[in-house]
C-alpha positions as CSV (number, residue, x, y, z in Angstrom):
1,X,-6.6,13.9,-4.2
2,X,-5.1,12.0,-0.7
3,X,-6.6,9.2,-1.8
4,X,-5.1,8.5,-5.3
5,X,-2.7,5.4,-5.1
6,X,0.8,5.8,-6.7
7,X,1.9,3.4,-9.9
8,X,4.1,1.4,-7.9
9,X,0.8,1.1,-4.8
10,X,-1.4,0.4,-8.4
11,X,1.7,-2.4,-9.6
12,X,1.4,-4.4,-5.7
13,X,-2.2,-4.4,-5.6
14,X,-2.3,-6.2,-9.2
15,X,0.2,-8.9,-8.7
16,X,-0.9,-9.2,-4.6
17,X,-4.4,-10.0,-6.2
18,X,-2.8,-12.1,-9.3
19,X,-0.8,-14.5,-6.4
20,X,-3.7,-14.4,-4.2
21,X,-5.6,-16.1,-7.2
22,X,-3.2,-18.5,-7.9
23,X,-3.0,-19.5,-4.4
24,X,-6.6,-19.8,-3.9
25,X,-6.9,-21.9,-7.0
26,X,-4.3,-24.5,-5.8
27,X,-6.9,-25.2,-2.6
28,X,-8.9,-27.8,-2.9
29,X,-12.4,-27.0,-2.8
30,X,-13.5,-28.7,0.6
31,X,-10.5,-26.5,2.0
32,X,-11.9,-23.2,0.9
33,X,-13.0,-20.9,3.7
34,X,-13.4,-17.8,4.9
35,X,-10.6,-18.0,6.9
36,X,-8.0,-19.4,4.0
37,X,-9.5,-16.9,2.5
38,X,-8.1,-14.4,4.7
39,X,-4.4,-15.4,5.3
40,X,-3.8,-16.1,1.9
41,X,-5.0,-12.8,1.1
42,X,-2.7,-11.2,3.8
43,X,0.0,-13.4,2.7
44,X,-0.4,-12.4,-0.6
45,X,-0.2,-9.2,0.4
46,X,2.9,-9.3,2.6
47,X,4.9,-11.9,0.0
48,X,4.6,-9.3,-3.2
49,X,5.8,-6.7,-0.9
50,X,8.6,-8.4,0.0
51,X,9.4,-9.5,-3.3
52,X,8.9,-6.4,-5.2
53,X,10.7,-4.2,-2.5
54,X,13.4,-7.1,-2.6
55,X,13.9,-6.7,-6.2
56,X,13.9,-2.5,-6.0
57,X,16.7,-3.2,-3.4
58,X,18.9,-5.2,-5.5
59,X,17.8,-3.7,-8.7
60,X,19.0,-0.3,-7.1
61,X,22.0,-1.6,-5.5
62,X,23.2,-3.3,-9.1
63,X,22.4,0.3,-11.2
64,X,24.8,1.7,-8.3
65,X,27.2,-0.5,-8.8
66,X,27.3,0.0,-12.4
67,X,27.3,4.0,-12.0
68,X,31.0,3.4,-9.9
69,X,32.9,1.4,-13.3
70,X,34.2,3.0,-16.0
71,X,32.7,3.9,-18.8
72,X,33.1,2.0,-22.3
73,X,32.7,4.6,-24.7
């Protein structure tokens, strides 16, 4: 069971392989090697994280924000 991955681990892999494709794809072919291969895959990697932990950030900060104004009822 320590090895299952969590939704959200499930969610970064995805898109970190979805940008990784779209990245490779914009090489030219004469400049695709195995080591492009491996920084934009750890790029990849790093950038969704960022992004997706960016967005949980503000995402939470905004859903706080709105939990401290009155209610419209």
């Amino acid at each position: 069971m320590g090895n299952q991955q969590t939704v959200l681990e499930g969610i970064i892999e995805d898109v970190a392989t979805e940008l990784y494709q779209k990245l490779w794809n914009a090489i030219p072919a004469e400049d695709q090697t195995e080591e492009s291969s491996k920084a934009i895959g750890l790029n990849s990697k790093e950038t969704t994280l960022f992004v997706i932990q960016r967005f949980m950030d503000k995402f939470n900060a905004a859903a706080e924000a709105l939990k401290n104004e009155p209610s419209v009822d």
